[in-house]
C-alpha positions, -999 to +999 in steps of 0.1 A: +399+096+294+434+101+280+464+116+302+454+151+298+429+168+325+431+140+353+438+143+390+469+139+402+482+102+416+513+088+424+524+051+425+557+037+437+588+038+411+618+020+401+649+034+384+666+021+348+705+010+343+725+029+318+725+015+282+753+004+255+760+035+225+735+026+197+737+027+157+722+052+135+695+029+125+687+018+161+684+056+165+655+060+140+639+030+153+639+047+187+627+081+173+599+059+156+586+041+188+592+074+206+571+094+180+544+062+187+545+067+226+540+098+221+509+094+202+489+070+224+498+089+253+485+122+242+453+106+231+455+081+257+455+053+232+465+021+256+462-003+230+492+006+219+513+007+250+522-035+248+543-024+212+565+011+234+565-002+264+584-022+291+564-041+310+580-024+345+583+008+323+584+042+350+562+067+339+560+102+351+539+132+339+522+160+358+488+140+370+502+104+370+537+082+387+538+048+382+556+020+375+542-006+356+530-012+317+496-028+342+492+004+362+499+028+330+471+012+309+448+015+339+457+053+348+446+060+312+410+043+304+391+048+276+409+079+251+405+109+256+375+123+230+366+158+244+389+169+212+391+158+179+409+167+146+444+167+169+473+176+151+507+161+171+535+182+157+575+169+172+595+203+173+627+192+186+638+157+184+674+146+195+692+110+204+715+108+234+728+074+243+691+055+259+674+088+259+653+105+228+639+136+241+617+162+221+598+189+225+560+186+208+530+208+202+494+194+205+467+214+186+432+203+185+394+212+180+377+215+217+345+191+201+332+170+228+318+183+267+353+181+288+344+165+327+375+186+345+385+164+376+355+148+382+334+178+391+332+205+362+315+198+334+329+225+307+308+224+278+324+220+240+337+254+216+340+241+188+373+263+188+410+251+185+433+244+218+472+243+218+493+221+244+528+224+240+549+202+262+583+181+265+590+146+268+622+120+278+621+086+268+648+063+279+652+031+263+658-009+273+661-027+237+636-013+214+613-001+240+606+022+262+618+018+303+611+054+318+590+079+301+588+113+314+563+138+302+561+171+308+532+197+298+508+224+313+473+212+307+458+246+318+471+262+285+440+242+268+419+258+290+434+292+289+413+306+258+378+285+271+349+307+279+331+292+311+365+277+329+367+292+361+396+318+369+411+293+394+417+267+370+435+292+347+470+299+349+478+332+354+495+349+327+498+385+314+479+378+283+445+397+282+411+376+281 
């Protein structure tokens, strides 16, 4: 299963060194990997990882610390297939010194039965899901040392019939 809907976990970490000021072609090369990390991490596509990655790259996201390319490829298994026709749409993208950081929306069909932490089986709507989210990568050459993810995975699971209250966020809209 991709990143999204896992339990939480938490492996030791490491910290990066600062990096030299970079050209304006290095930058689109970054933005490039970046927009590729991004990618294989929403859909939990580790066969790209090797190509991003450092190998002692420090990853952080709401359900997952670690700090190895070894431990990330493990965290994330197979991809994740309880959605299909996913649409990844950058936002925001901007450059500063390592760091490429960029805000993203995720919209997808809900296609496939969803198994929510091990122990909820929430059956497929055929309906479309939105994630939006954040993400920092900083930079070591042209890959990726420390990326840090940010997102709400209960948003997909706001508009689901069947998801139990307590794994809703509680927000003012009316269901």
């Amino acid at each position: 299963m991709g990143l999204l809907f896992q339990p939480r976990r938490m492996l030791t970490a490491t910290t990066t060194a600062p990096h030299a000021s970079l050209t304006a072609e290095e930058m689109l090369d970054r933005a490039a990997v970046f927009g590729a990390a991004l990618e294989a991490v929403l859909l939990g596509d580790a066969s790209q990882f090797n190509d991003v990655f450092t190998d002692d790259v420090e990853f952080v996201s709401p359900h997952l610390v670690v700090a190895s390319l070894t431990a990330v490829q493990s965290a994330f298994g197979v991809p994740e297939d309880s959605l299909s026709e996913v649409e990844l749409v950058i936002t925001s993208l901007d450059a500063v010194g390592p760091k490429v950081l960029a805000e993203w929306l995720l919209e997808a069909t809900f296609s496939r039965a969803l198994l929510f932490d091990d122990d909820l089986l929430i059956e497929p709507t055929g309906g479309r899901v939105q994630l939006r989210g954040a993400s920092v990568a900083e930079f070591r050459g042209s890959r990726i040392a420390a990326f840090r993810h940010y997102f709400d995975d209960s948003q997909l699971l706001d508009e689901l019939p069947g998801v139990p209250d307590q794994l809703r966020w509680m927000s003012a809209r009316p269901r």
